[in-house]
N, C-alpha and C positions, 0 to 999 in steps of 0.2 A: 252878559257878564262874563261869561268861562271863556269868550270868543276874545275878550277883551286883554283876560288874564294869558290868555295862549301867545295874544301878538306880544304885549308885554315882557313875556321870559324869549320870545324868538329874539326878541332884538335885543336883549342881555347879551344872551348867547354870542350875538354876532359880533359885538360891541367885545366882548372878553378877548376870544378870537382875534381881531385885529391890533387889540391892546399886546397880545404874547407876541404875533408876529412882528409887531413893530421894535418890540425890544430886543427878539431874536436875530431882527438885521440890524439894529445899532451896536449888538456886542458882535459879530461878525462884522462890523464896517468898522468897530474899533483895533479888532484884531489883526483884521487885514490893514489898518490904517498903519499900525507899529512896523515901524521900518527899522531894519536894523543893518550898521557897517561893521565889519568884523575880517579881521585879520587872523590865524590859524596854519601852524607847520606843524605837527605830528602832535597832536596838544590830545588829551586824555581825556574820557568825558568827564570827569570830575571838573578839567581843566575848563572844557567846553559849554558849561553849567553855569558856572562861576560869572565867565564872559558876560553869557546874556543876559543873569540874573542883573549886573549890576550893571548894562546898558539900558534896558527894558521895564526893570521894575518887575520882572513877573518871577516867580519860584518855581521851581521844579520839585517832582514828589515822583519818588519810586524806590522800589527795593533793592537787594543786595543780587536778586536775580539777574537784574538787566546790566549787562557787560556788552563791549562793544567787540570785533572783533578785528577791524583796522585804527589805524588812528587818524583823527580829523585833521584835514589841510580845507581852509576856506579862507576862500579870501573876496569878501562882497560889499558893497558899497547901497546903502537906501535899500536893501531888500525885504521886503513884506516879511514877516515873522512863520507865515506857513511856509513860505517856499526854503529858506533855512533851513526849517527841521527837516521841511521833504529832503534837500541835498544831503544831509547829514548820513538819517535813516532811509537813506531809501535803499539799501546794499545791506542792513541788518537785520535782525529779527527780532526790531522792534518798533511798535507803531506808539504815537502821542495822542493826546487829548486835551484840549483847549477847555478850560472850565473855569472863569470870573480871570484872575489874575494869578490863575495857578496852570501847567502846565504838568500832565500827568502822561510817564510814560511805564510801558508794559511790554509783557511779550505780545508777539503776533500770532493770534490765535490761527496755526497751519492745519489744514485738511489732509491727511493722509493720503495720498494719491492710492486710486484701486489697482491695484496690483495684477496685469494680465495675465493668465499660466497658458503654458504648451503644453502638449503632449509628442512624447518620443518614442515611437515605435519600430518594433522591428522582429528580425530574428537573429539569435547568436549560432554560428552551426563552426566544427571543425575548420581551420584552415586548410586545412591538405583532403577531404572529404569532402566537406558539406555537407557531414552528418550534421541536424539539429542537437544541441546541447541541454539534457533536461534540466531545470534547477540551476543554472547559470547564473551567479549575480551579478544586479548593476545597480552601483551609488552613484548617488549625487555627491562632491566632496563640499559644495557649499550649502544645499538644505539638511544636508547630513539624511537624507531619504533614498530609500531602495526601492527592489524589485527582482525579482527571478522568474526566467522563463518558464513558462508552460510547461505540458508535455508533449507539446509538440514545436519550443525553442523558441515560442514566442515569447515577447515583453514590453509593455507597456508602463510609461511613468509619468506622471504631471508636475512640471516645475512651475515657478514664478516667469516672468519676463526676463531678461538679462544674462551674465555670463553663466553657464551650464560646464561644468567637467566630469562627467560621468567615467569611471571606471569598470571593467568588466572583468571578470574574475571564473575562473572552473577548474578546481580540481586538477592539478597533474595539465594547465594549461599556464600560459605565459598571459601577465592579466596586460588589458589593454588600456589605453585611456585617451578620451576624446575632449577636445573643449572646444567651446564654442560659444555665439550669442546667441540664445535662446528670442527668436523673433515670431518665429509659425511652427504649428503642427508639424512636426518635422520625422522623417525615415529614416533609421543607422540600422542596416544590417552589417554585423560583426564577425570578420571571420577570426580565432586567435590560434596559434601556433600550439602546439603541441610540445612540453618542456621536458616529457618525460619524466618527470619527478612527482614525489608526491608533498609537493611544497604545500603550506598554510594557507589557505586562502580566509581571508577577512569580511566574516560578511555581519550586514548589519542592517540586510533586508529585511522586512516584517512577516515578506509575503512569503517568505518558503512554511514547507509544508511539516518536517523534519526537521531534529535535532534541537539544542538547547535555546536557538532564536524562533523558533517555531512560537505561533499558538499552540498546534494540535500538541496535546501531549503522547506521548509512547507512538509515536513515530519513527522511525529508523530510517537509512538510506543504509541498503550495501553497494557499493561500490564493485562493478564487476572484476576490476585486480583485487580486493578481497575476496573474492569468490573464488576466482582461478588460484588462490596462495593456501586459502583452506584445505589441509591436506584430508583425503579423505577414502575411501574405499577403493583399490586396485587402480588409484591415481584419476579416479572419475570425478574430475573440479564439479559442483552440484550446489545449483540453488537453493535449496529444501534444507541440505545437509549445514552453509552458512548461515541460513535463518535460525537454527537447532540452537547455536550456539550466543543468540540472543538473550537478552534475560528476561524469562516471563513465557519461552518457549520451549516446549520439553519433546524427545523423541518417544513414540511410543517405544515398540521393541528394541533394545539395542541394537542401533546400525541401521534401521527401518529409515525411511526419508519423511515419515508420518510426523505433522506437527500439530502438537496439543494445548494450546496455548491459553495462559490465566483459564482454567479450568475447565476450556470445551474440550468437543471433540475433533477428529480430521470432518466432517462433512460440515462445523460450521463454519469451517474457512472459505471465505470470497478470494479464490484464485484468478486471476483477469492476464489473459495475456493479449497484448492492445486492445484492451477496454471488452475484449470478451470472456464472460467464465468459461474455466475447464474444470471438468464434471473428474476426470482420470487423469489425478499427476504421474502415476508411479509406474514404475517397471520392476522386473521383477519382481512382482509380489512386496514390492514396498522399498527396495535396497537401493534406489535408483529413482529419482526424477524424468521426467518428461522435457526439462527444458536444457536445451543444449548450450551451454555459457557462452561457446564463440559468437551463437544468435543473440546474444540479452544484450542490451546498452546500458538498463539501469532499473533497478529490484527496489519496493519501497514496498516496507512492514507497517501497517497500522494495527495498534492493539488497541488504542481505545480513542476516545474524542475524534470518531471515524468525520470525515466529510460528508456534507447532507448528500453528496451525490452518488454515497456506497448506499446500496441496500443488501438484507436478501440471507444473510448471514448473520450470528450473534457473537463470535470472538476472534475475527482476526480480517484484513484484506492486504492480500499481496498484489501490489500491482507489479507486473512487469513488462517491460516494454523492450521491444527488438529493436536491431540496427537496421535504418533505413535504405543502406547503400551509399557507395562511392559516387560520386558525381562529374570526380575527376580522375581517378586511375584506377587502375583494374591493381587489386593486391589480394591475397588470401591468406588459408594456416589448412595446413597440415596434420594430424597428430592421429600416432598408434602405441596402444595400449595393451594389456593384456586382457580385455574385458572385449573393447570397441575400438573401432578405426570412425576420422571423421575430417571432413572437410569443410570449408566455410570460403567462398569465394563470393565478390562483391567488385561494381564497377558501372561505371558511367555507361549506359545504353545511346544516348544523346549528351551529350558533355555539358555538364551544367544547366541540363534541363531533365535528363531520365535518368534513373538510378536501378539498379538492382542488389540485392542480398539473399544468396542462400547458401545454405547450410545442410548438412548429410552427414546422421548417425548412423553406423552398424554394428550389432554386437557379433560374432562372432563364434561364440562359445561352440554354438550343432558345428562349424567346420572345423572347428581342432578338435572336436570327442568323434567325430565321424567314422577315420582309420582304425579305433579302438574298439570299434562296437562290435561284436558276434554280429554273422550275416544274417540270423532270423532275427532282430531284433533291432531297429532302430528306432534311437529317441531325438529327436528336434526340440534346441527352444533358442530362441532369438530377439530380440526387438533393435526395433528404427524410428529413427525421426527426420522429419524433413521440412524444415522453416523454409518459407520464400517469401520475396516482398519486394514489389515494386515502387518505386515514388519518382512522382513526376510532377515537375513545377511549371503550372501556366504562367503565372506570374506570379509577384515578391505578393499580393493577394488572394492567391488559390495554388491551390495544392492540393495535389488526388496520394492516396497511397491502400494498395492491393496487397493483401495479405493471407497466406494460406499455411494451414499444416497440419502435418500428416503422420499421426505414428500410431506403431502397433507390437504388440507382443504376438509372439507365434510359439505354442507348443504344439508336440504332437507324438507320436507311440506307437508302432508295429510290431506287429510280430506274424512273420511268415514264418511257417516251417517249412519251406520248401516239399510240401505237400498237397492236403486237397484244402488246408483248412489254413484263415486268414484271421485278424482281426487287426483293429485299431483304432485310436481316436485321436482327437484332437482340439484345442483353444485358440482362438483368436479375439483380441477388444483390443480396442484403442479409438483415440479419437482424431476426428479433420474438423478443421476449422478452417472457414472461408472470411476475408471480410474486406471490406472497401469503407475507405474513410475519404469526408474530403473536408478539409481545411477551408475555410474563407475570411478575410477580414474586411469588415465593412468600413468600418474606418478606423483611425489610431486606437480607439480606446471601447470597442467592442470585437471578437473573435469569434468565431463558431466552429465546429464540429459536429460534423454528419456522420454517423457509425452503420451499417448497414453487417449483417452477421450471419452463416450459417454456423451450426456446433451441429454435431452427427458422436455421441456415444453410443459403441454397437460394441455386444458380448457374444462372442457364437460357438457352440460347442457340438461336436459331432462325435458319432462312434458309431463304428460294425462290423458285421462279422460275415464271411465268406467261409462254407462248409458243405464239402464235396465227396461224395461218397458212392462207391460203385460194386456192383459185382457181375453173374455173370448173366441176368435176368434183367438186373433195373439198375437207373442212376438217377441218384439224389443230390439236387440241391436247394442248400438254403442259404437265403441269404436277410441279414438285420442289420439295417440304418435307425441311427434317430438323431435327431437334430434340435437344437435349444438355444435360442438367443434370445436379449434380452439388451434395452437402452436406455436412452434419452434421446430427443431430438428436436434443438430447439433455431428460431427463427427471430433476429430482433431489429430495430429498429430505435439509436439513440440520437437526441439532440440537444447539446450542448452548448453554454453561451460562457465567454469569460468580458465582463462589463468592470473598467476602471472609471466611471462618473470622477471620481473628485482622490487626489492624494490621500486620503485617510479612507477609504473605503475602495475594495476590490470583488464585486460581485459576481458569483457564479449562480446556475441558474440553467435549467435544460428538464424534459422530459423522454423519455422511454415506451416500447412496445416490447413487451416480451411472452412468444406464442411459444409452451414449451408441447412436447410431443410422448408421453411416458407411454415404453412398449414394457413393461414390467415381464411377460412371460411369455412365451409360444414354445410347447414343446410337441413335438411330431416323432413318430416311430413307423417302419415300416417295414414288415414282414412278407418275404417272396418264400414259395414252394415251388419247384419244378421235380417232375418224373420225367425220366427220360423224353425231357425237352415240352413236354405239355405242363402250362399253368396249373396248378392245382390247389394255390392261392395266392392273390396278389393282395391286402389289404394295409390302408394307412390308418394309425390311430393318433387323433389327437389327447395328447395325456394331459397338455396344461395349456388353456388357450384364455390366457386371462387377457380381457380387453385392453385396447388403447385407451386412454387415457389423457385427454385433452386440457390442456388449463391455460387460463389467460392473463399475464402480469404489466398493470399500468403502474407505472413510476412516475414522480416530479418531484422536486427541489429547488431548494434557491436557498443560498447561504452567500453571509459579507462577510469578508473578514476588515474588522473596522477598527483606526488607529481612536481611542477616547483621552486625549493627551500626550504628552512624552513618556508616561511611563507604563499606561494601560493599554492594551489591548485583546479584543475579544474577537470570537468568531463566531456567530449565530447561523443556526439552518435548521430547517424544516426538511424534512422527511414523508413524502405521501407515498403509499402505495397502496396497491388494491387487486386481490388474486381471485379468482374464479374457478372454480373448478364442481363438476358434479353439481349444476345447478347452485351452489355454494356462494355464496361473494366474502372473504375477509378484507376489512379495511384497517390500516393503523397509519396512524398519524405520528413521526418519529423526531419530537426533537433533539438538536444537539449542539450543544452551547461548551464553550473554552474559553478561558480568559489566562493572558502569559501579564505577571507585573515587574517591572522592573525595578527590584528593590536597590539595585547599584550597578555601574556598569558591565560588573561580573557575575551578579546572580540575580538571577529570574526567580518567581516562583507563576507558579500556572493549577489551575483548576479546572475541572470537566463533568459534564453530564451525557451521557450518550443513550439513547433510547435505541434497541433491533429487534427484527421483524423477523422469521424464517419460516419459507413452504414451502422447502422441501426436504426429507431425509435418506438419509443414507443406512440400510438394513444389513448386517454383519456381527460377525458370533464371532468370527476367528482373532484373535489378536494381531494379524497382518494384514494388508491390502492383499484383499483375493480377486477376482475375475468375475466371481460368483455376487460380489457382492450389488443390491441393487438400490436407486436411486425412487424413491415415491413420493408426490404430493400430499401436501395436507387434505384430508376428509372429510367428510358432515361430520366424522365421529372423534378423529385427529384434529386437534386444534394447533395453529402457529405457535412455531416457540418466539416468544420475545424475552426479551432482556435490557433488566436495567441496570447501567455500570457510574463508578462515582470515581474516581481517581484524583489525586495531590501530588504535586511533585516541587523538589527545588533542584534547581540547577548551577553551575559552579563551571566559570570558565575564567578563573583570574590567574591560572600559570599557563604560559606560553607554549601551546601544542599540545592541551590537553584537554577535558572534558569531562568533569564531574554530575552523576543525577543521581537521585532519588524520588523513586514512587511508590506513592499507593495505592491502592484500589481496593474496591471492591464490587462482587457482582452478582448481580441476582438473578437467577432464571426461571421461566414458568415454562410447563407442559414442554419440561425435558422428556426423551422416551428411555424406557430401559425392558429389557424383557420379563417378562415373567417367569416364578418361579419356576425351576425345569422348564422352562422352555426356547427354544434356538431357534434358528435360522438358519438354513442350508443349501444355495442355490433354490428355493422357492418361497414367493412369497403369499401366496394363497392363504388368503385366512388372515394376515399379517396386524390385521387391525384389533384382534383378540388376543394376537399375542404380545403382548406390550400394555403397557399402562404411563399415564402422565402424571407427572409430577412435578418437585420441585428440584433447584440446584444453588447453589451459592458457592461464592468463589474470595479470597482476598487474600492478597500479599504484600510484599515489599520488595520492592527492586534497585539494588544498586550496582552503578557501570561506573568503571574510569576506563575512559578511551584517550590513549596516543594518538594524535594524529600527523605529526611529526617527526622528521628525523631517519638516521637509520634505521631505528625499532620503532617499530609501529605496534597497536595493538589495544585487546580491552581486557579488562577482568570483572566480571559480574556477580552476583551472584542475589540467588533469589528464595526469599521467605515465604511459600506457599500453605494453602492450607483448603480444599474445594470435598462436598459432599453433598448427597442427594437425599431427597426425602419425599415418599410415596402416602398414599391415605390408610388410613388405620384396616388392618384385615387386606392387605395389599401384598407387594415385596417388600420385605426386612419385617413385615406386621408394624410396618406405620414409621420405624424408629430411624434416625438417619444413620449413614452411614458414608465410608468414606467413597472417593471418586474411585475407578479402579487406576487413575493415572494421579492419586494424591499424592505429590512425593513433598515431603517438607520443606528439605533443604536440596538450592542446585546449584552447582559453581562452573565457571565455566570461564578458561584462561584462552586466552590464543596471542599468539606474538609472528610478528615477521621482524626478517632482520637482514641488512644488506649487508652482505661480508664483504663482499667486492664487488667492480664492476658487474663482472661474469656470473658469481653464486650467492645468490640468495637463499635463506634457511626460511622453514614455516614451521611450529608445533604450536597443536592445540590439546587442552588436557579438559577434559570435563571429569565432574563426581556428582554422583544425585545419589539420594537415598531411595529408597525402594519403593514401588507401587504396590498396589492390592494385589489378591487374587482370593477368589472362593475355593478353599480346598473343604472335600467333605473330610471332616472330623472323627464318627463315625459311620458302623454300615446296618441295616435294619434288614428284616425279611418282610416281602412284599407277595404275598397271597394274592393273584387274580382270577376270575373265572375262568374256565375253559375255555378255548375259541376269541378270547380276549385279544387283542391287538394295540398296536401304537401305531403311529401315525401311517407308516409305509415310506417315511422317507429317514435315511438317516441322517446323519446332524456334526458339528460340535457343539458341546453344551458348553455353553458360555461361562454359566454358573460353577460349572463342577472340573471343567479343563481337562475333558475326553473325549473322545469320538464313538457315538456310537451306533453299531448298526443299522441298517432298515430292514424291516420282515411284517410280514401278517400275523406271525402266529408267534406268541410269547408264549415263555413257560407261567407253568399252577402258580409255580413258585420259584419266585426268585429275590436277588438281594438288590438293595439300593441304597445310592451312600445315601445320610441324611447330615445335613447342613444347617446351620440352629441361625448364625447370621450372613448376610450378602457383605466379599470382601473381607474376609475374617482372619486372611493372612499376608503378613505384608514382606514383601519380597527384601533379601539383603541389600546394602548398597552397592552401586554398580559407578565405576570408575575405569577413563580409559585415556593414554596417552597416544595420538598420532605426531608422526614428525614427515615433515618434507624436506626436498632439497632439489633447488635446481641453478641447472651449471648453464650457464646463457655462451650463445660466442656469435659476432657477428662474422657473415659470410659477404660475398661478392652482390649476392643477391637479396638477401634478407638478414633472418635470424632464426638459428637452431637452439632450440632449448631440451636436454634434458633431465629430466626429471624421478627423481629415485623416491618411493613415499617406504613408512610403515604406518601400520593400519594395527592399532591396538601393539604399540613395542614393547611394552612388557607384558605382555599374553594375558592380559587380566580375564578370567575364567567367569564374564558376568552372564548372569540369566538370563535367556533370555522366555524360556518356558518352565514353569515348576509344578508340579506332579504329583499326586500322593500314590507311595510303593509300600513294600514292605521290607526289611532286612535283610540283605543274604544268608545272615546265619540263624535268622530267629523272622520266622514268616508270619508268625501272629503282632510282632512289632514296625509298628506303621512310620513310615520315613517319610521327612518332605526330602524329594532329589531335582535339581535344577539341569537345565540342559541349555547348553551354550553353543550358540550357531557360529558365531566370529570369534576365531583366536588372534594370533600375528598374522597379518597377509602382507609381506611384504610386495612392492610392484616398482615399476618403470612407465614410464611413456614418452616417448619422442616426437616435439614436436617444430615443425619449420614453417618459419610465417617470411613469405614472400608476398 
């Protein structure tokens, strides 16, 4: 029965089946049957509707969409009704449909064709050099999409298939532009000519690093002819001192080169000069930089929305990067000052394959006070620097580049009497830096860097005495050395990736070795006796042999900066590191996120997160960079400072050669250090970990800049809304309560202008005002009763707290006074305000170009503090004065320079 009913529906089935098909070919054998004759010279499809409608019998149906876009000429006799429409439509974008006696037409449903993309890589370097160009931009004029070079003058960009006109663009360069058909992965290395001017350049790159088309917020680029225009101390052009005049960056001491920036200290700045830190920027005791301008190519400030690939530090990274060398002509600069002499010469070793650059500072100062000095008594002090650097090109995919430098401070102190009896000492620190870099590109749209590094900080101080003594029985001599040095010295190992996968997204990405070497103390003494020529003691004492100090710092990161439509963009990174020290391991995991949105074509707005890490500190009582001062790792007992920072900013570029922001921020810090009450640090750090306590800090302001960047006058005016202080645990420093930073200064303003007056002379003045920083002055003075035989430490000091120096001894008095001081920072210093002006007279020669250069250095003599004091009256000695002491008046100077 079910077998029955199965065959029964099969053969329904088949029977329906042949029933549709047979119908399906009789209206197909009808369709095709319909012949149709037709005549047609330029006839309209309305026209051409009509026709067939009323030869055929069939209608037409369609919309207001379907337009034709030549006009019909036909002219056919008996032709089948499909091949018609085929001649008609077969040239439009429109297809038909046969359905009873209606005839339906539409658009033709087109496939977007996949769009192939290239990638164009290269490097942009000087025309006349073959220096690489950092930051260079390159547009596409028809995806309206950018790029800028590396830092090391690479660039990569991915277009569509088809025509390409890329532009190339730098600063005080003549922009270039290439076009072409965009068919294969394709190579443009770009050399551009040099305009001399500091025309406008138009950029509309996503990927630079800086400035108001940045992601990163509080980014800066200075420009090294802003640096050399900055007029500034005895005419010494100075990187440290143009960073100063940043908004958001504040000088310690007036005229110091120390930068304190959104509310840290000088030791949390990441200084990098080619991708390595320096431990000692300063010279002279702070009034002076270590970096010699004619070496630098190009100085970039980060203050906040750091790249995942800075670690190490919590408020600031300066990168700066040297000149490569000439590749094609040997040319140099000349220049003497009344401070330093220096030279800077550069040139093709292999012509467009080896390069050299170096550079030579001397200060001077021990040779012109030398004649002046009494013959028992000579005093020495001096410092040098000496950048070098080789680069040398395998090929347009490798590149090696060798880099060293070398500098030092030298004091020193005699005094002979032209008798039996001698003594003297003397200082020496600075730092060398060794390093090898090598470039490679594996293919268009991945890059690498290999950094290999030695850093060597060494402090060394020496003194003795020779004392000679005779009569007519016996002869005495004695004689006392000691010796004291103290470093850093570190070893690393970086490697870096720059990955462009896809036009909206730009991936960095690399990991680090870093072995540092902490010699915190070695102090030696050694005392000789002779009698008439027999030993009678030779002995060495070690007085301070604090161990070495070993630690281990692993790095990694990886950040995108990724385009999320036309007017979003954001840059994500991750942050790893991992320090060892003393059995020890610290881990933190650092993210750091930015997003720039484009509200209109002239203003941005941008947001940030930045998470840092820091192991290691910097130990100092004095308010100036000393010699003394010393560099130590975090502890089992010392924990990592980190910090969390939050910033807002908008920006404003809608008048021609100018440059509007504002920012916010704010910042939080954990296991800040500060010292304890009464007590300092003095050339030793024994004990160090007692003395000091961790706390907290917090920091927030507001920043506004307008920058010139066009025309005769150039220039910015800032100025910045601060406000940072610190806070320790209850029964602590201040007893728990906060208090302000000792570098809290409210308000800072900060003008500078250049200005081309002619050819030949160009003017510079910069005017900065700040309001005043802290200082702890003791208030009153108490009487302090100690035991007999009582003692203090044995070393003396300055007291950080109290702003005085005081002795060392074993044996204090019963009794004696001590100031007493109720809170930390209790008095806030006046405000300090100074006007610098430049001027320089250019004139070209047969051979080069002679410049010189006349400065003043504070021109209306403003009398700022730079140390303040508690005295008492001259006329009335039980009435207590605060009195200020000012190091820099007017220094007026010169220096001449000739660049051949």
């Amino acid at each position: 029965m079910k077998k029955g009913y199965a065959d029964q529906s099969l053969s329904r089935t088949i029977l329906l089946t042949v029933v549709i098909l047979f119908y399906v070919a009789q209206a197909h054998t009808q369709n095709t049957a319909v012949r149709i004759s037709l005549r047609l010279k330029d006839a309209t499809l309305k026209e051409f509707v009509k026709r067939v409608e009323e030869s055929t019998g069939y209608s037409f149906i369609y919309g207001e969409e379907i337009v034709i876009t030549q006009k019909i000429n036909l002219d056919v006799k008996e032709m089948p009704l499909p091949e018609v429409l085929d001649n008609v439509f077969k040239n439009e974008s429109i297809s038909y449909r046969l359905s009873g006696k209606h005839i339906l037409l539409q658009k033709k449903k087109t496939t977007k064709p996949v769009s192939r993309k290239f990638t164009i890589s290269g490097y942009v370097t000087d025309g006349t050099s073959s220096e690489t160009l950092i930051g260079a931009n390159i547009i596409d004029s028809h995806q309206n999409q950018g790029s800028t070079t590396n830092p090391y003058g690479f660039y990569s960009i991915t277009l569509p298939a088809g025509k390409a006109e890329l532009r190339f663009s730098y600063l005080g360069y003549t922009t270039e532009q290439h076009s072409f058909a965009l068919q294969k992965d394709t190579v443009i290395n770009v050399q551009l000519a040099d305009n001399n001017q500091l025309q406008e350049v138009v950029i509309i790159s996503d990927k630079a690093e800086a400035g108001a088309r940045a992601t990163q917020m509080g980014a800066i680029e200075i420009p090294t002819l802003q640096i050399n225009k900055v007029p500034s101390i005895l005419g010494e052009a100075d990187v440290m001192k143009a960073i100063q005049l940043m908004p958001g960056v504040q000088a310690g001491v007036d005229g110091s080169a120390g930068l304190y920036i959104r509310g840290g200290s000088p030791d949390q700045n990441l200084i990098l000069l080619d991708g390595t830190p320096v431990y000692n920027v300063d010279h002279m005791f702070g009034f002076f930089s270590v970096f010699t301008p004619e070496a630098v190519k190009k100085v970039t400030l980060f203050k906040s929305s750091f790249p995942a690939r800075f670690g190490g530090r919590l408020s600031s990274v300066i990168d700066v990067r040297t000149n490569d060398g000439d590749m094609k002509n040997y040319h140099g600069t000349f220049s003497i000052g009344l401070l330093t002499s220096k030279i800077n010469l550069e040139g093709p070793i292999v012509k467009d394959k080896t390069a050299f650059n170096i550079s030579v500072r001397r200060s001077y100062l021990d040779l012109l006070a030398k004649p002046f000095m009494p013959d028992d008594e000579k005093y020495s002090y001096y410092f040098y620097d000496i950048n070098a650097k080789v680069n040398h090109k395998f090929s347009d995919r490798s590149r090696l580049f060798l880099s060293a430098y070398n500098g030092k401070d030298h004091f020193s102190a005699q005094y002979d009497s032209n008798t039996d009896y001698t003594d003297g000492s003397g200082m020496d620190w600075g730092n060398t830096i060794v390093s090898a870099r090598w470039n490679y590109i594996f293919n268009n749209r991945l890059f690498s860097n290999t950094t290999v590094a030695y850093n060597n900080y060494l402090f060394t101080t020496n003194a003795y005495t020779y004392n000679q003594t005779s009569n007519a029985n016996e002869s005495m001599v004695n004689r006392y050395s000691a010796n004291y040095h103290s470093g850093i010295r570190d070893w690393s190992y970086q490697l870096d990736f720059d990955y462009n996968p896809l036009p909206a997204h730009h991936i960095k990405f690399g990991t680090g070795y870093l072995y540092h070497r902490f010699r915190p103390e070695v102090m030696t003494s050694k005392i000789a006796d002779l009698s008439n020529h027999q030993v009678e003691r030779d002995t060495t004492y070690h007085n301070i042999n604090n161990s070495r100090i070993s630690a281990h710092e692993v790095t990694a990161y990886a950040e995108d900066e990724m385009k999320i439509g036309p007017l979003l963009r954001l840059n994500a990174g991750l942050h790893l590191s991992m320090f060892h020290v003393q059995q020890q391991s610290y881990f933190s995991l650092q993210p750091r996120l930015s997003a720039r949105y484009q509200v209109s074509k002239d203003i941005a707005l941008k947001a940030s997160y930045t998470k840092m890490s820091q192991y290691v500190h910097l130990l100092s009582s004095t308010p100036i960079a000393m010699p003394t001062d010393l560099w130590v790792p975090v502890t089992q007992k010392i924990k990592p400072m980190r910090s969390h920072q939050y910033a807002l900013g908008g920006y404003y570029t809608g008048i021609r050669g100018w440059e509007f922001s504002l920012e916010g921020y704010y910042k939080d810090m954990r296991n800040v250090l500060e010292y304890k009450e009464g007590v300092s640090f003095f050339g030793s750090s024994a004990g160090w970990e007692n003395k000091v306590e961790m706390g907290k800090g917090r920091s927030a302001g507001i920043e506004l800049m307008a920058q010139k960047t066009m025309g005769k006058t150039t220039g910015w005016i800032s100025y910045t809304l601060s406000k940072s202080d610190r806070k320790f645990a209850k029964g602590g420093i201040n007893n728990g309560e906060r208090f302000p930073y000792k570098y809290d200064r409210r308000h800072n303003i900060n003008l500078t202008v250049s200005h081309q007056l002619t050819d030949r002379i160009d003017l510079s003045a910069s005017w900065v005002f700040y309001t005043g920083g802290t200082s702890t002055i003791p208030e009153e003075k108490t009487t302090i009763i100690r035991p007999e035989g009582s003692s203090n430490s044995g070393f003396g000091g300055w007291s950080a707290d109290y702003g005085y120096y005081f002795p060392s001894g074993n044996n204090t008095p019963t009794v004696s006074e001590a100031s007493y001081v109720e809170q930390r920072n209790n008095y806030r210093l006046p405000a300090s305000h100074r006007l610098n002006i430049g001027v320089n007279f250019n004139k070209k020669t047969k051979h080069g170009m002679r410049i010189w250069n006349i400065s003043l250095y504070n021109a209306y003599n403003a009398m700022n503090p730079t140390f303040v004091y508690r005295s008492t009256s001259k006329n009335n000695s039980d009435k207590v004065v605060i009195k200020k002491y000012t190091i820099l008046p007017l220094i007026p100077s010169f220096t001449y320079t000739y660049k051949f």
